[in-house]
Residue frames relative to the residue before (quaternion, step in Angstrom):
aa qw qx qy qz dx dy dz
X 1.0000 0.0000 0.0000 0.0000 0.00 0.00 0.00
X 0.5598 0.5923 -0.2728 0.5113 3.88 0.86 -0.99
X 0.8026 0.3863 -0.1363 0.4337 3.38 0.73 -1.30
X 0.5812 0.4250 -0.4206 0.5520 3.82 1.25 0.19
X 0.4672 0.6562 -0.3768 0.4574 3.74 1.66 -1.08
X 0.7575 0.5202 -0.0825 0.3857 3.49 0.50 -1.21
X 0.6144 0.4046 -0.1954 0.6485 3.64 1.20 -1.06
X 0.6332 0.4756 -0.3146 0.5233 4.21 0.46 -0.35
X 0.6208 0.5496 -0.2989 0.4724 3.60 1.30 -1.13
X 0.7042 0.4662 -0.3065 0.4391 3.29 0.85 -1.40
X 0.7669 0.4095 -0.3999 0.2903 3.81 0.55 -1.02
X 0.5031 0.6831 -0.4108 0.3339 3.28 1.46 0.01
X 0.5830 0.5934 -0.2687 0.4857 3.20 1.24 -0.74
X 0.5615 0.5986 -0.3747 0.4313 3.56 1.01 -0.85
X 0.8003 0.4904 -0.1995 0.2814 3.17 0.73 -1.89
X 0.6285 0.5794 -0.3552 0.3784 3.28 1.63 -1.22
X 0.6380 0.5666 -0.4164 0.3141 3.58 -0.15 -0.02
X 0.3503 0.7171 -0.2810 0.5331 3.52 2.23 -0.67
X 0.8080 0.4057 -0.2563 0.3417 3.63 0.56 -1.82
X 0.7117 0.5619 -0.2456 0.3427 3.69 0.80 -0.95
X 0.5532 -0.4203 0.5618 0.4492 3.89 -0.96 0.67
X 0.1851 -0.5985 0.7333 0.2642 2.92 -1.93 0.03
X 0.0879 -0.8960 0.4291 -0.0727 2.80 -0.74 1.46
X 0.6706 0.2976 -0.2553 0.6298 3.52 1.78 0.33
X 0.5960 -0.5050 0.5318 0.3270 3.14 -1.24 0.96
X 0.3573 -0.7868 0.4815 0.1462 4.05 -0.80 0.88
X 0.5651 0.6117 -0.2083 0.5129 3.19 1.68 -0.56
X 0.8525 0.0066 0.0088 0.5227 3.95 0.71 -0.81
X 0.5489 -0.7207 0.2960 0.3027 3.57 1.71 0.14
X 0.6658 0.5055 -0.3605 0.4138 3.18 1.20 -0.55
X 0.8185 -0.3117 0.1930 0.4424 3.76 -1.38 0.37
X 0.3345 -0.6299 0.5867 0.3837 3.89 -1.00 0.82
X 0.4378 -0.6496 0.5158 0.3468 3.42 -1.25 0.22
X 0.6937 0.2763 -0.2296 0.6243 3.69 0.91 -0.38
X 0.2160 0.7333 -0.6420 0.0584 4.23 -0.48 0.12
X 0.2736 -0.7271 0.6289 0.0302 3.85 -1.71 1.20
X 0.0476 -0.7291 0.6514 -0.2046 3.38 -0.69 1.41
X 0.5489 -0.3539 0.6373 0.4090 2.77 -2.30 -0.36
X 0.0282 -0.6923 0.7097 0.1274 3.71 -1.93 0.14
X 0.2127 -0.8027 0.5572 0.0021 3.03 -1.39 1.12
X 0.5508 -0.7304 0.3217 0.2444 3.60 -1.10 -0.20
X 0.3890 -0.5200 0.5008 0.5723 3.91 0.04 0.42
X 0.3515 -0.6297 0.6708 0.1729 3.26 -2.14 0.14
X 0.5668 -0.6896 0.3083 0.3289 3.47 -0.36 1.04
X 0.6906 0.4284 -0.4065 0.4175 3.68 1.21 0.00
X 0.5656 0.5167 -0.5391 0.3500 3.38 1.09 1.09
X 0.2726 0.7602 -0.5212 0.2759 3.49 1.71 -0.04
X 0.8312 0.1282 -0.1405 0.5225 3.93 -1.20 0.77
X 0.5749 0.4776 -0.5020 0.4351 4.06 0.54 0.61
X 0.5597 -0.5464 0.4858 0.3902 3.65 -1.37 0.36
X 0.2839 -0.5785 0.7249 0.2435 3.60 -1.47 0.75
X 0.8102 -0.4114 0.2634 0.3239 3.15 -1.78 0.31
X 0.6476 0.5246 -0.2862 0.4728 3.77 1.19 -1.06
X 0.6505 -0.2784 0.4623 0.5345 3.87 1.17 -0.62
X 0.7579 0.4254 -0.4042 0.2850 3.55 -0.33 -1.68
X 0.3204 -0.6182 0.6547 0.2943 3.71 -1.28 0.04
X 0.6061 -0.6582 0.3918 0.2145 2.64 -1.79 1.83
X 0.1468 0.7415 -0.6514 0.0659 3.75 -1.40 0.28
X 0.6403 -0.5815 0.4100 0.2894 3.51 -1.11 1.76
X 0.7896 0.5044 -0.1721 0.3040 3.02 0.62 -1.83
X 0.5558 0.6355 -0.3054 0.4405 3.67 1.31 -0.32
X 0.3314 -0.6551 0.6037 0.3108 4.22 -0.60 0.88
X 0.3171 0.7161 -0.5661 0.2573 4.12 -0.20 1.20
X 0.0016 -0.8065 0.5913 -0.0006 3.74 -1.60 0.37
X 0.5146 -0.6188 0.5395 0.2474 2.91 -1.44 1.07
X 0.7894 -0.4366 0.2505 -0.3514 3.31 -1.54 0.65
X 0.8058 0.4520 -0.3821 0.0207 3.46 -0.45 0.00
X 0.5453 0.5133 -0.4622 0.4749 3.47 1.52 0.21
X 0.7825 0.4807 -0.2477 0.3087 3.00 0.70 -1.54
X 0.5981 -0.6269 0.3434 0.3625 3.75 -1.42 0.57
X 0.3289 -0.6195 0.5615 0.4391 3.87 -0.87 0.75
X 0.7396 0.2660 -0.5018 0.3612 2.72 -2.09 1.23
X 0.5083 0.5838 -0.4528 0.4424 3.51 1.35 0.00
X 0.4365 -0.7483 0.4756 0.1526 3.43 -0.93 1.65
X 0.0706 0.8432 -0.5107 -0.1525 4.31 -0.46 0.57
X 0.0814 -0.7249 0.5722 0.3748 3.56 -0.83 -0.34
X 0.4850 -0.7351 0.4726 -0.0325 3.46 -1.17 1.42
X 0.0915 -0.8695 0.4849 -0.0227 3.43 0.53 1.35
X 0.2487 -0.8031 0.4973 0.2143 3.95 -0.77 1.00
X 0.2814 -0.7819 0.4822 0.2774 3.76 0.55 1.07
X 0.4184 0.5702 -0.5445 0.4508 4.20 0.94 -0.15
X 0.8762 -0.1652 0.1923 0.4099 3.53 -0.48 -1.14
X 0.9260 -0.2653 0.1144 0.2431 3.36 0.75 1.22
X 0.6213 0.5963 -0.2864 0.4200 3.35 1.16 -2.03
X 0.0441 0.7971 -0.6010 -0.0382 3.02 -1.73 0.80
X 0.1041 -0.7891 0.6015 -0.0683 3.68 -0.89 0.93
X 0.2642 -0.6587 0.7022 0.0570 3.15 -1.50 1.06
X 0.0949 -0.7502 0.6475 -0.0943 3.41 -1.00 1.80
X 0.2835 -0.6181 0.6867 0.2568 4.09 -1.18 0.26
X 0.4223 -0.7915 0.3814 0.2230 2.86 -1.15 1.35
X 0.1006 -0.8532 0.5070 0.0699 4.37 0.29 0.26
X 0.8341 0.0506 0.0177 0.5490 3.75 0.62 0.01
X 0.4868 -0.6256 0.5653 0.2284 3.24 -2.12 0.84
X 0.4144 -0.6118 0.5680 0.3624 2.66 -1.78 0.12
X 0.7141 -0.2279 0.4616 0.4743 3.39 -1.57 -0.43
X 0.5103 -0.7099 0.4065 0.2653 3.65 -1.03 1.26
X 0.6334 0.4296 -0.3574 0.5352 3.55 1.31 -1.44
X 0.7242 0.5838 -0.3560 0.0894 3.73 0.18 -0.81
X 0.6414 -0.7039 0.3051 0.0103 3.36 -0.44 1.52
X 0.7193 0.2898 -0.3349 0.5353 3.18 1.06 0.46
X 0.7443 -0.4463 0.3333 0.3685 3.73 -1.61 0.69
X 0.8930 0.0421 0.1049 0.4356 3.18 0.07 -1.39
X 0.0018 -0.7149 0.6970 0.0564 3.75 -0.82 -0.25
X 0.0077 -0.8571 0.5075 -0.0876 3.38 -1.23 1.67
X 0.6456 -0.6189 0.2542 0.3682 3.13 -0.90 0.61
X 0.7284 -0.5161 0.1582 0.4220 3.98 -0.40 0.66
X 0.6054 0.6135 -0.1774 0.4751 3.08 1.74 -1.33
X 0.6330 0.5565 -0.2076 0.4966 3.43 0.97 -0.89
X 0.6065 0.4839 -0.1889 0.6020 3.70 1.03 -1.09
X 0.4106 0.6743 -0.4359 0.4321 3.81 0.60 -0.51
X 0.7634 0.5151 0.0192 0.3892 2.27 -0.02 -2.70
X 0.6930 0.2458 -0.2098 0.6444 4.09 0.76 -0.29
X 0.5139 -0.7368 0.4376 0.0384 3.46 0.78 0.53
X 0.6194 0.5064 -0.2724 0.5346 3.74 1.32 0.31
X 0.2615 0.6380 -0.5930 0.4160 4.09 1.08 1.36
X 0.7220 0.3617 -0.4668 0.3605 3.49 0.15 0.05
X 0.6143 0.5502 -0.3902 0.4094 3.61 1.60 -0.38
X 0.2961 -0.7846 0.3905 0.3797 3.25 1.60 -1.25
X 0.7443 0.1712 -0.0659 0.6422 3.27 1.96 -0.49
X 0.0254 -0.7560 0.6476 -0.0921 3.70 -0.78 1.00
X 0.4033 -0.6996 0.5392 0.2390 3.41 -1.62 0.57
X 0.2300 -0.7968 0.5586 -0.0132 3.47 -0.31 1.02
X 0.2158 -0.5619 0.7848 0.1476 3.41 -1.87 0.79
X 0.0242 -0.7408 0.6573 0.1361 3.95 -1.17 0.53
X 0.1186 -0.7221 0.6622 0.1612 3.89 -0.85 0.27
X 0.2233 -0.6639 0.6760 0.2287 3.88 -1.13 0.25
X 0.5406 -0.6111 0.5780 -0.0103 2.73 -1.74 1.59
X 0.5546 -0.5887 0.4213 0.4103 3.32 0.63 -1.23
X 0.6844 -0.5641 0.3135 0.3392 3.39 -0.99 -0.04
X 0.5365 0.4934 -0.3551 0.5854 3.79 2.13 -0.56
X 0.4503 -0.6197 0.5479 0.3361 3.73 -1.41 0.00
X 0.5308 -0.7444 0.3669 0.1720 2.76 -0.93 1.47
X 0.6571 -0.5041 0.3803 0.4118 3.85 -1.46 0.84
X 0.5578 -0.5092 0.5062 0.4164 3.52 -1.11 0.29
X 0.5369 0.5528 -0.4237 0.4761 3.93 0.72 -0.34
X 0.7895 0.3080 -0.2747 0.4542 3.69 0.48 -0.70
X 0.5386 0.5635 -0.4467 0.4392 3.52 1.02 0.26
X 0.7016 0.5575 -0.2031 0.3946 3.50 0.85 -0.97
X 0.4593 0.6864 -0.4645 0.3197 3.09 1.49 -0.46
C-alpha cells in the first residue's frame, strides 16, 4: 500500500511542473521576456484597496497583478482565443499559491474580450520599465 502511495506521489511531481507558466528564463533566472499562462480578473471587492506599489485599485484603470515580473514593468497581454491585445502596468501581486500568470483589471479583460469566461489563455511579452509609445500599444 505505501509503495503505490508513493509511486502516484512521485508521478505527481512529474506532472506538476507541466501545470505552471514558465515564467523565468532557466538559463540566468531573471524574468522571461515573452511567458504563456492562464489570465484572470480583479474581483470587485478589491475596487478602492492599495495594490502593492501604493496606487489604489480601480476596474477602470489598464493595470496587473504579477508575481515574477517587477511592478512598474510595462506588458502587452495577448488573448491567444481571438487575438485581442492590451498593454497594462504592472501595480500588484498576486496570491503566492495562485496558479495563474497574470490577473487584470476588468477594463483590460473587456478589451481581450474573455469576462464572461472569467479565464483565458494568454501570451504576455515585457516592454520595459518606461511607458510605452502610443505606436506600440495599438499594435
Amino acid at each position: 500500500m505505501i509503495r503505490y502511495f508513493y509511486s502516484i506521489l512521485f508521478c505527481f511531481f512529474l506532472y506538476l511542473p507541466g501545470l505552471q507558466a514558465q515564467t523565468r528564463n532557466t538559463r540566468t533566472g531573471t524574468p522571461a521576456k515573452v511567458q504563456y499562462g492562464t489570465a484572470s480578473f480583479y474581483a470587485d471587492k478589491f475596487i478602492g484597496k492599495q495594490t502593492a506599489n501604493g496606487d489604489i485599485f480601480s476596474q477602470d484603470k489598464m493595470t496587473a497583478a504579477h508575481n515574477t515580473l517587477p511592478l512598474g514593468t510595462w506588458i502587452r497581454v495577448t488573448n491567444l482565443r481571438n487575438k485581442k491585445a492590451v498593454v497594462v502596468r504592472i501595480n500588484d501581486r498576486l496570491h503566492p499559491k495562485n496558479p495563474r500568470l497574470v490577473d487584470l483589471s476588468k477594463s483590460a479583460a473587456r478589451k481581450l474580450g474573455y469576462t464572461g469566461q472569467g479565464l483565458t489563455r494568454v501570451k504576455v511579452e515585457v516592454l520595459g520599465r518606461k511607458q510605452p509609445s502610443e505606436q506600440i500599444v495599438k499594435q
